[in-house]
C-alpha positions, 0 to 999 in steps of 0.5 A: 926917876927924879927925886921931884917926880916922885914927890909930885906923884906921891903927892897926887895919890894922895890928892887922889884919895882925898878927893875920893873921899870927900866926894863919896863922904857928902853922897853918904851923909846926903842919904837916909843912911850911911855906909861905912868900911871897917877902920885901916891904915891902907889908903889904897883899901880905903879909898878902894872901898869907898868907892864900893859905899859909892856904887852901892849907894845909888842902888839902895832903896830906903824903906821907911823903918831906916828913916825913923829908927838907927839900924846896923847891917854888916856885910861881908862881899867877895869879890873876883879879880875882876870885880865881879860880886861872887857872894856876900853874906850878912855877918850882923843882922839889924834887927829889920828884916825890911832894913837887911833886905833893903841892904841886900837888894842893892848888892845885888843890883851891883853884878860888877864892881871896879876890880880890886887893886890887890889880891887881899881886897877880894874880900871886904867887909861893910857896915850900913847904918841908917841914919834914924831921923825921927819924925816928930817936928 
């Protein structure tokens, strides 16, 4: 393989990523709350969770307490080779039972998940963070 070739798909990966990010960055500021991956120096991790906020993103219902208050819930998914949700267990709870369960709802909406690229990805932790709007005007 060329020295060029190489180059040119290094570069694409990393166009890869970006993309993914930016794309899957203006869904979760775009909602009424955010859905953050614990902080790694993996792209390949992190792009792969990103993709994971995105797919959960759609299912999530907001209740209305996540509209008016800043909450954290923390969530620990395993995953199978094939991507299918095995289990997950809420690590930090958000002091709403209305918020958390609202969170687990939309995990348990997503059966099914792109598999993850490698073995050390079956297991990931989340953080959702609602964004805590305050409705005076």
């Amino acid at each position: 393989m060329s020295e060029r070739h190489i180059f040119s798909s290094h570069c694409q990966s990393i166009v890869s990523v970006l993309f993914v990010f930016l794309a899957t960055s203006f869904l979760v500021f775009n909602t009424p709350w955010n859905a953050k991956a614990e902080e790694s120096n993996d792209p390949q991790r992190e792009a792969y969770e990103e993709t994971i906020h995105k797919i959960i993103v759609k299912n999530f219902e907001t209740p209305h307490v996540a509209k008016t208050k800043k909450l954290t819930c923390q969530v620990d998914i395993e995953i199978d080779k094939d991507g299918k949700v095995q289990k997950y267990t809420v690590m930090q709870k958000s002091g709403s039972k209305t918020f958390d369960e609202a969170v687990t709802r939309a995990i348990d909406k997503v059966k099914e998940l792109p598999p993850p690229p490698t073995p050390a990805m079956l297991d990931i932790e989340l953080t959702f963070q609602s964004k805590g709007k305050s409705t005076a005007p």
